[in-house]
The first five atom37 places (N, CA, C, CB, O) and aatype in JSON, in Angstrom:
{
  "aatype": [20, 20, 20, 20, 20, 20, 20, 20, 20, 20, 20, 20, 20, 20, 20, 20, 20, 20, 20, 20, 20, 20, 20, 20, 20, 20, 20, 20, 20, 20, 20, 20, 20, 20, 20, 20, 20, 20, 20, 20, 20, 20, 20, 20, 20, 20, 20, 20, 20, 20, 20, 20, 20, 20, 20, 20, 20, 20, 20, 20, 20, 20, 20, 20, 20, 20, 20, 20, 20, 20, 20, 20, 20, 20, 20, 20, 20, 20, 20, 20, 20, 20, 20, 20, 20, 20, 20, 20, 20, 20, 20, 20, 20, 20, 20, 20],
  "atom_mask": [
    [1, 1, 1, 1, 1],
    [1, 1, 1, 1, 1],
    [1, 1, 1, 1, 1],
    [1, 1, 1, 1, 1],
    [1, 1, 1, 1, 1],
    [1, 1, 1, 1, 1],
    [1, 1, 1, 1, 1],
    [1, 1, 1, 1, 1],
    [1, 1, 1, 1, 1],
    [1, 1, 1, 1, 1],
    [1, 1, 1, 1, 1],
    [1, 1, 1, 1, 1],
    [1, 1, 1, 1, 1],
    [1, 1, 1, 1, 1],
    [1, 1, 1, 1, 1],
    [1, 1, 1, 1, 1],
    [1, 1, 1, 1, 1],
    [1, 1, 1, 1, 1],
    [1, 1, 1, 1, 1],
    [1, 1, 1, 1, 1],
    [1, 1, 1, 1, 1],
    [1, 1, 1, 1, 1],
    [1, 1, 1, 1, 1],
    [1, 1, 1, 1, 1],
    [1, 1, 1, 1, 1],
    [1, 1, 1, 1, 1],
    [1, 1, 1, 1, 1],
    [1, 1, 1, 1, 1],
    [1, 1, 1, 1, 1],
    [1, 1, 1, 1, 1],
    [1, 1, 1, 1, 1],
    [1, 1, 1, 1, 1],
    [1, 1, 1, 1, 1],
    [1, 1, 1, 1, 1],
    [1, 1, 1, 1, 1],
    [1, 1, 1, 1, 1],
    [1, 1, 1, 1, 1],
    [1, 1, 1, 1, 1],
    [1, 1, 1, 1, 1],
    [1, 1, 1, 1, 1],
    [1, 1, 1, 1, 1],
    [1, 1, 1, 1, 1],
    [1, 1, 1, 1, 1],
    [1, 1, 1, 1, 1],
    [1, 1, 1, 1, 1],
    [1, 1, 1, 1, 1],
    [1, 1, 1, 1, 1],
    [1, 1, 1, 1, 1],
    [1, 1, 1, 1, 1],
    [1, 1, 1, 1, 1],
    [1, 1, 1, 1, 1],
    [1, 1, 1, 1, 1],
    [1, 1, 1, 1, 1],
    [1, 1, 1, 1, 1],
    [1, 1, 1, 1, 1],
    [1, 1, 1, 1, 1],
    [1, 1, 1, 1, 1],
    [1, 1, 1, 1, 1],
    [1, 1, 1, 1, 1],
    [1, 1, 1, 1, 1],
    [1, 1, 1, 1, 1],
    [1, 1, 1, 1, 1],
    [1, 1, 1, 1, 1],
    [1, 1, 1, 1, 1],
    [1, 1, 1, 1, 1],
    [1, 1, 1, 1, 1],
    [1, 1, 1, 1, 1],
    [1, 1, 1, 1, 1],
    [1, 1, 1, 1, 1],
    [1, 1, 1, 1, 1],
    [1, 1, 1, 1, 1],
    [1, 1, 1, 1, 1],
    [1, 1, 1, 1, 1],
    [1, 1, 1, 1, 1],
    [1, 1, 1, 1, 1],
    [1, 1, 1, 1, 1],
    [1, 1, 1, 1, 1],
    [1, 1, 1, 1, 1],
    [1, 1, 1, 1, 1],
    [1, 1, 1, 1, 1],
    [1, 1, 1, 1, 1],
    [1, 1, 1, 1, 1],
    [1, 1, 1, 1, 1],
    [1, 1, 1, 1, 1],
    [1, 1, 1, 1, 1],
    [1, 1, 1, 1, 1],
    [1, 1, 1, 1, 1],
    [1, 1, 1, 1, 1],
    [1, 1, 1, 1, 1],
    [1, 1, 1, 1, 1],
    [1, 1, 1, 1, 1],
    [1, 1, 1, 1, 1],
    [1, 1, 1, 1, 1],
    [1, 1, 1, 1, 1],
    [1, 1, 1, 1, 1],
    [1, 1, 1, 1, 1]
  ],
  "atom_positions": [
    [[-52.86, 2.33, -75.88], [-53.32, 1.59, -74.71], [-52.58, 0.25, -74.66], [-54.85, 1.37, -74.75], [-52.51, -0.47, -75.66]],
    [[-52.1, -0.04, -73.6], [-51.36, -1.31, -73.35], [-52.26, -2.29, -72.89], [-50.26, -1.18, -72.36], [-52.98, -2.05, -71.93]],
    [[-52.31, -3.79, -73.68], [-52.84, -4.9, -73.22], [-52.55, -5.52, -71.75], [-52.51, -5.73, -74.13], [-51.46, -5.68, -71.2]],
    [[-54.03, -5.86, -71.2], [-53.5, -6.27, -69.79], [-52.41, -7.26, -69.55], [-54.55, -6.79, -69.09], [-51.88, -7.37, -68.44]],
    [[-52.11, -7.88, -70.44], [-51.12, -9.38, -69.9], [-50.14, -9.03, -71.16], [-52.07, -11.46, -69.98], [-50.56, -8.81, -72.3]],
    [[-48.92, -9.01, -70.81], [-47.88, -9.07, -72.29], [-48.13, -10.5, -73.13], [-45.95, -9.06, -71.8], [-48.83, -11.32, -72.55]],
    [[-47.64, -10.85, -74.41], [-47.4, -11.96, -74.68], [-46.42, -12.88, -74.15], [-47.3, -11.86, -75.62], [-45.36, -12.45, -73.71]],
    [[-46.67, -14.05, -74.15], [-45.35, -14.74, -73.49], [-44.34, -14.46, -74.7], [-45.53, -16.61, -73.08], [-44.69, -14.51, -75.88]],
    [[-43.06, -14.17, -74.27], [-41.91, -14.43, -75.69], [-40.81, -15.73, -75.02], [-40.66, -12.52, -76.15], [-39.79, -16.12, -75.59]],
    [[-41.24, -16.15, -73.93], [-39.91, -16.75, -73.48], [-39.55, -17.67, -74.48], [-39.95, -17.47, -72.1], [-40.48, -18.06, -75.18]],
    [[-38.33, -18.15, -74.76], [-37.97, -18.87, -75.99], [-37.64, -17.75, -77.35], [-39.31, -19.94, -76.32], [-37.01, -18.4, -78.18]],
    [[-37.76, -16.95, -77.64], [-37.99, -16.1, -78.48], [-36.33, -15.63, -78.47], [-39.24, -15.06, -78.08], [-35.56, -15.62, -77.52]],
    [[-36.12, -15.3, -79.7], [-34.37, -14.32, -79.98], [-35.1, -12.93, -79.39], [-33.55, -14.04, -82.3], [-36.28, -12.61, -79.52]],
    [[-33.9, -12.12, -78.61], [-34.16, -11.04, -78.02], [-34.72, -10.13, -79.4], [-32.83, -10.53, -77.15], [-35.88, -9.71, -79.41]],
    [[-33.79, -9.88, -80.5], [-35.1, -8.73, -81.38], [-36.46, -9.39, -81.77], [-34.51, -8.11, -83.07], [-37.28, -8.51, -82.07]],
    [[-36.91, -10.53, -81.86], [-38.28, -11.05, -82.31], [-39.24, -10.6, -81.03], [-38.26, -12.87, -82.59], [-40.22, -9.89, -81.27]],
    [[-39.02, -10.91, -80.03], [-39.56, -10.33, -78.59], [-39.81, -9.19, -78.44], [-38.84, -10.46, -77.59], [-40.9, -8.78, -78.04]],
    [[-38.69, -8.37, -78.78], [-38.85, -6.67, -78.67], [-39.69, -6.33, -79.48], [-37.67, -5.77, -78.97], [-40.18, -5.24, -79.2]],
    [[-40.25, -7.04, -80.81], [-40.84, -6.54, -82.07], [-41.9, -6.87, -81.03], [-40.66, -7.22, -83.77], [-42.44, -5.9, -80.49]],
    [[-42.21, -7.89, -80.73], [-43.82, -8.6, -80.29], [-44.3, -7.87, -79.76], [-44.08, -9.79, -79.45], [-45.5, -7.56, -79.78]],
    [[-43.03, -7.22, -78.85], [-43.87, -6.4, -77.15], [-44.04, -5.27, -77.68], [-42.88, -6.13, -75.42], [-45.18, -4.89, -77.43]],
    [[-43.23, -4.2, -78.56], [-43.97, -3.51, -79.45], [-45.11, -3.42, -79.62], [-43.75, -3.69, -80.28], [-45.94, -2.65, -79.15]],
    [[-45.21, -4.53, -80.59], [-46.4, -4.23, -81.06], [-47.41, -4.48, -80.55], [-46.56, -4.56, -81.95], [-48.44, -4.2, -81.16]],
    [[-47.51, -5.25, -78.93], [-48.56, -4.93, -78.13], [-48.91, -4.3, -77.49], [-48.8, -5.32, -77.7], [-49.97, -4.44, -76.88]],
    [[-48.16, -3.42, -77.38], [-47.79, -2.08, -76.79], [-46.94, -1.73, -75.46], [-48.96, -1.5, -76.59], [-47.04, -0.73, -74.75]],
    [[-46.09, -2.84, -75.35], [-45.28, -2.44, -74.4], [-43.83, -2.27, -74.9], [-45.39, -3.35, -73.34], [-43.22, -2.98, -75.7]],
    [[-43.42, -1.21, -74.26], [-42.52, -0.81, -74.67], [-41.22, -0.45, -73.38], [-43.09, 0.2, -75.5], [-40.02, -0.21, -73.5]],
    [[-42.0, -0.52, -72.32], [-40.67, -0.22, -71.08], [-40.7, -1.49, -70.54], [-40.91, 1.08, -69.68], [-41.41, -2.03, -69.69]],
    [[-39.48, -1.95, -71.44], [-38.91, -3.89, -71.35], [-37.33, -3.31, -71.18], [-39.22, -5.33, -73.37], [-36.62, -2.63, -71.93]],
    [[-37.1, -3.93, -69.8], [-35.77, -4.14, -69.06], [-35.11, -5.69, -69.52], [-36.11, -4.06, -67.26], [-35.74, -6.75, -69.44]],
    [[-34.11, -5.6, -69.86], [-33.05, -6.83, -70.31], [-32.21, -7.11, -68.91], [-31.83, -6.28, -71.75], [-31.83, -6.19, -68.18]],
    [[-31.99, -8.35, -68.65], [-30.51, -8.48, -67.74], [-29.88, -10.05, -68.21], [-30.89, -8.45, -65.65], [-30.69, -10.98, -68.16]],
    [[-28.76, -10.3, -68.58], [-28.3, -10.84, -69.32], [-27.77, -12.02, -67.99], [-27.4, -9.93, -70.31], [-27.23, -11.62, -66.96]],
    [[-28.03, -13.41, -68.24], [-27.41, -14.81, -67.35], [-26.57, -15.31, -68.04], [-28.34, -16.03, -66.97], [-26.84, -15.3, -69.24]],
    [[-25.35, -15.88, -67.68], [-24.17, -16.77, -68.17], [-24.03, -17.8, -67.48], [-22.92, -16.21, -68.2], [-24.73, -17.93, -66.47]],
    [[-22.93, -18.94, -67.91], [-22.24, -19.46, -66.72], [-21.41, -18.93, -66.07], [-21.74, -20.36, -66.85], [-20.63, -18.09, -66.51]],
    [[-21.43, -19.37, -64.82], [-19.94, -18.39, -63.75], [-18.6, -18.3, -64.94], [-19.07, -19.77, -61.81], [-18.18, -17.21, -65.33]],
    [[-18.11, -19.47, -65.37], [-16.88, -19.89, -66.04], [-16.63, -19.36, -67.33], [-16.84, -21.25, -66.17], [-15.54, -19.03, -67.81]],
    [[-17.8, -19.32, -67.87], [-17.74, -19.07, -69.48], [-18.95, -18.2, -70.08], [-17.78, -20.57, -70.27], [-20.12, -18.06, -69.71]],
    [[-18.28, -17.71, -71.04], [-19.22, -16.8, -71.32], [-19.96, -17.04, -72.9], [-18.48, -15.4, -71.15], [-19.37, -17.47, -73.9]],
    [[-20.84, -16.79, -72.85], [-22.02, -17.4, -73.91], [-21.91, -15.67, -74.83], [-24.16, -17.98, -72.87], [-21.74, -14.56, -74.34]],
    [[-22.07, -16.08, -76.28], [-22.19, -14.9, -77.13], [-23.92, -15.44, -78.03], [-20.43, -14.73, -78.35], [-24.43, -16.55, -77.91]],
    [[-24.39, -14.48, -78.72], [-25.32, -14.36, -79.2], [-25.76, -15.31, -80.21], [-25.28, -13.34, -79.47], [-24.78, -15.96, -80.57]],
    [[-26.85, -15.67, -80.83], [-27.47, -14.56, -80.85], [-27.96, -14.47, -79.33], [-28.53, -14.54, -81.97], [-27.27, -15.12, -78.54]],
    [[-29.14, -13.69, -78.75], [-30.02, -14.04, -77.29], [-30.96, -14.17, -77.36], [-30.13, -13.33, -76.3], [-31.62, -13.55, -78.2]],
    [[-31.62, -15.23, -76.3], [-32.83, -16.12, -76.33], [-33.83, -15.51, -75.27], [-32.43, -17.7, -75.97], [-33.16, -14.77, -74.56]],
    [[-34.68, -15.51, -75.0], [-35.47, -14.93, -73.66], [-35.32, -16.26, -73.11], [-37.22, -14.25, -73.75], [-35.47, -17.36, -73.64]],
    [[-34.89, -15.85, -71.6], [-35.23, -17.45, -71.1], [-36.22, -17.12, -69.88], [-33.66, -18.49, -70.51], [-36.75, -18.12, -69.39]],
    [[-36.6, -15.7, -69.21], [-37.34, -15.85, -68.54], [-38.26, -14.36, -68.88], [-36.7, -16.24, -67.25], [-37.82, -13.56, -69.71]],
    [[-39.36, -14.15, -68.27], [-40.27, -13.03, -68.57], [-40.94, -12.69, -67.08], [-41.45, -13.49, -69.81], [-41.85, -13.42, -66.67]],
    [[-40.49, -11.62, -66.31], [-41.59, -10.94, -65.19], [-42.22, -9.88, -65.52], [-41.05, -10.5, -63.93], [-41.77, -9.14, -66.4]],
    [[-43.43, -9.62, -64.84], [-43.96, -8.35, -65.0], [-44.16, -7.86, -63.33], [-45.44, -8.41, -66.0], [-44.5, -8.41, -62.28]],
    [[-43.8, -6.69, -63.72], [-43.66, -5.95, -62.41], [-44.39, -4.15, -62.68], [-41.7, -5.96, -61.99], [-43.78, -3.08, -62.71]],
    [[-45.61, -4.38, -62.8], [-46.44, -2.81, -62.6], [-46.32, -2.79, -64.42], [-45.32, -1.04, -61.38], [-46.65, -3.71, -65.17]],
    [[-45.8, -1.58, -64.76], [-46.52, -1.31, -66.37], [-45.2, -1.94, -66.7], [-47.0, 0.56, -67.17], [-45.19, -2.07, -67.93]],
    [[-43.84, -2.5, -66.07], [-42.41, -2.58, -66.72], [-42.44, -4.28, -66.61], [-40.93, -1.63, -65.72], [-42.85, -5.06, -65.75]],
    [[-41.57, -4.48, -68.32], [-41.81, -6.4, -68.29], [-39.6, -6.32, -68.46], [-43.34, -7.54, -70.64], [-38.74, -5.59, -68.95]],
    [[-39.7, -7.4, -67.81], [-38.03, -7.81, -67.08], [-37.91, -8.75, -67.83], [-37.72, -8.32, -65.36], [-38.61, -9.71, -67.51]],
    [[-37.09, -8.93, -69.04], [-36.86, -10.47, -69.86], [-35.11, -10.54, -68.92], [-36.79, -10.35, -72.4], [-34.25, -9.72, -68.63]],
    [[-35.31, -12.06, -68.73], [-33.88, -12.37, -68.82], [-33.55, -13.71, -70.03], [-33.39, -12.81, -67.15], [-34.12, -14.76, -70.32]],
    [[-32.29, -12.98, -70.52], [-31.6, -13.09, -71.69], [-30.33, -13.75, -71.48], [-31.43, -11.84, -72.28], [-29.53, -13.25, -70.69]],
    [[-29.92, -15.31, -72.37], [-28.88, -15.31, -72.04], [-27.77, -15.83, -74.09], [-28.99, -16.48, -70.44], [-28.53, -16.1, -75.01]],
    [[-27.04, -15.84, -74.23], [-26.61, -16.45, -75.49], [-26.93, -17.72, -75.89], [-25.4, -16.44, -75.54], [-27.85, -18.36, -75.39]],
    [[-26.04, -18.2, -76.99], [-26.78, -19.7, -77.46], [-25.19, -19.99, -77.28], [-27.81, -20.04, -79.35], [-24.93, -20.92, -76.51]],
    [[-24.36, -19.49, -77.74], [-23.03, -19.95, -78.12], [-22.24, -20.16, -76.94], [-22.34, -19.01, -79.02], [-22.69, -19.85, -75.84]],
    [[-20.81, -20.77, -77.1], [-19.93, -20.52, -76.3], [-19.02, -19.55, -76.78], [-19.4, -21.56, -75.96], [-19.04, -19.36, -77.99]],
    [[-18.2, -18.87, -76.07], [-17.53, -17.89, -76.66], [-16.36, -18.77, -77.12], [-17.22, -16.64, -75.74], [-16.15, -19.98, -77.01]],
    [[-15.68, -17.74, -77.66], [-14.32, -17.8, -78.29], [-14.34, -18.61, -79.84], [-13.3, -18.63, -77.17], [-15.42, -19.11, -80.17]],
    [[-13.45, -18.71, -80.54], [-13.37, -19.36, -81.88], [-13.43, -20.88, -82.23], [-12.25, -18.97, -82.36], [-13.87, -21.49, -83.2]],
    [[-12.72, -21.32, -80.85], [-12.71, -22.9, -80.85], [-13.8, -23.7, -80.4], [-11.69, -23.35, -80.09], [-13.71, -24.9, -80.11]],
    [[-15.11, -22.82, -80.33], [-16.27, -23.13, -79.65], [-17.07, -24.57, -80.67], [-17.24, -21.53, -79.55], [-17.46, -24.56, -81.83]],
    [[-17.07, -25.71, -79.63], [-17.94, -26.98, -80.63], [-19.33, -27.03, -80.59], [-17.61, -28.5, -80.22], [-20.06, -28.02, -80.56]],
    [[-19.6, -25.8, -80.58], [-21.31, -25.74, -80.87], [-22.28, -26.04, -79.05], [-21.76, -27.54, -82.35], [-21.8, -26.3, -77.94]],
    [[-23.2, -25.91, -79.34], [-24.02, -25.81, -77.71], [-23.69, -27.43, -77.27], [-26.22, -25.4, -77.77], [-23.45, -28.5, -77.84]],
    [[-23.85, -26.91, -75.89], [-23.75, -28.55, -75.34], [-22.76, -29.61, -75.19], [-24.42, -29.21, -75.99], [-22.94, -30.68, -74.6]],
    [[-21.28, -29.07, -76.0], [-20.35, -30.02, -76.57], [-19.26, -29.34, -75.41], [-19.99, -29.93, -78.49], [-19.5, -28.3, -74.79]],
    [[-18.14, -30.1, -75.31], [-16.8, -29.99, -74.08], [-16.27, -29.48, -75.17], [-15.89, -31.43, -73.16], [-16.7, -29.82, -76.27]],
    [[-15.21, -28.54, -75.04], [-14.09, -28.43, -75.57], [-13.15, -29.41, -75.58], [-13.65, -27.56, -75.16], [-12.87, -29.96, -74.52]],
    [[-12.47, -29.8, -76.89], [-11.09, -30.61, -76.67], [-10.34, -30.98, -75.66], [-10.27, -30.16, -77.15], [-10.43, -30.24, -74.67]],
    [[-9.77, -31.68, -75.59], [-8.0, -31.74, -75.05], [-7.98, -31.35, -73.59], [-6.83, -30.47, -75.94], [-8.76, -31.87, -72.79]],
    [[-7.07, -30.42, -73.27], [-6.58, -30.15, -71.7], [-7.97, -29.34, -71.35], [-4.86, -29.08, -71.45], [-8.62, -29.46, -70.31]],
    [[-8.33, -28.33, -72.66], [-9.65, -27.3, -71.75], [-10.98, -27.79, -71.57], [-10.04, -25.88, -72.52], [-12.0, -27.22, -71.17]],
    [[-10.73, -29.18, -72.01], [-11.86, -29.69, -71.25], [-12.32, -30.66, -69.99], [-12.31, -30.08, -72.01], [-13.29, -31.36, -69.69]],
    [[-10.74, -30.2, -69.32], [-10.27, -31.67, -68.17], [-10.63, -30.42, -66.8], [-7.79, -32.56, -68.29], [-10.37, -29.22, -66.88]],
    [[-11.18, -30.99, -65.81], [-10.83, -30.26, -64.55], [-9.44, -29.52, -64.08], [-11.03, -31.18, -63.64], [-8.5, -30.29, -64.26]],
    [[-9.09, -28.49, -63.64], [-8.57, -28.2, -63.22], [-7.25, -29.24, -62.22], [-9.4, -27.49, -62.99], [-7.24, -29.45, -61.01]],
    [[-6.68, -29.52, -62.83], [-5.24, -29.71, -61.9], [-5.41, -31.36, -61.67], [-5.19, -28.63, -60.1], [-4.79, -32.01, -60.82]],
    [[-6.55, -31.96, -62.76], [-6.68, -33.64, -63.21], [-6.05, -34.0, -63.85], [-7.63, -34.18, -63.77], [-5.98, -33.23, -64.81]],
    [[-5.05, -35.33, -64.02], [-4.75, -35.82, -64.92], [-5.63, -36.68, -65.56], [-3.83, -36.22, -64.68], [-6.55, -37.11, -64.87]],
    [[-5.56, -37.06, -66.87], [-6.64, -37.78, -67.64], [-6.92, -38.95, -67.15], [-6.38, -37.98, -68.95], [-8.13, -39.01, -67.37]],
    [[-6.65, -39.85, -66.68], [-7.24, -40.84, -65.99], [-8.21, -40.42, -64.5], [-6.01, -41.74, -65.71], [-9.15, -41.18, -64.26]],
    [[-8.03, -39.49, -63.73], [-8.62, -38.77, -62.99], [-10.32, -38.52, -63.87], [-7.57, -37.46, -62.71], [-11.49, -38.88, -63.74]],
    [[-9.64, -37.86, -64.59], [-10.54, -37.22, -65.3], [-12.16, -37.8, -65.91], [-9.72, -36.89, -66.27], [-13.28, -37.28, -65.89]],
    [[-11.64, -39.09, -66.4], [-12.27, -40.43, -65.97], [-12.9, -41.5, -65.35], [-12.07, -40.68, -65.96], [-13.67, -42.4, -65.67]],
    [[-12.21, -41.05, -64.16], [-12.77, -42.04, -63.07], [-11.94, -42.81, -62.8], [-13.89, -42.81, -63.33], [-12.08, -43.18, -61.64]],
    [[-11.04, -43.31, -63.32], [-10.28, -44.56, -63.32], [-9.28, -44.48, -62.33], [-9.68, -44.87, -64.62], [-8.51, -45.42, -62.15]]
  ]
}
């Protein structure tokens, strides 16, 4: 028997969530994954949102990381040129 209200997991890493809803007995949980337009985020994944729609719960999921190797952790610009606007020179870039 499935509990009337799921638990909230939002905030939760996508397998800690899946365990939860498990074990409250839901089990037909749809994923759809958000990025930025520009860049793409790798794992681990976070729930950032939770609907329920009839007996089926909709997490949306997005990464913590930035992709690629040269990535400076959440929140941080990349270096040098890949972190200047498009077709700015560095004083542009600035304000100045």
């Amino acid at each position: 028997m499935r509990a009337p209200a799921p638990p909230n997991v939002v905030g939760y890493l996508l397998d800690e969530a899946r365990a939860v809803l498990a074990d409250a007995g839901w089990h037909d949980v749809e994923t759809a994954e958000t990025q930025p337009p520009r860049r793409g985020l790798t794992g681990p994944m976070r729930v950032l949102r939770q609907r329920r729609a009839g007996g089926t719960l909709s997490l949306v999921v997005s990464g913590e990381r930035a992709g690629g190797s040269d990535a400076g952790g959440p929140g941080r610009a990349p270096e040098g040129d890949a972190g200047r606007a498009a077709g700015t020179e560095p004083s542009e870039a600035k304000g100045t």
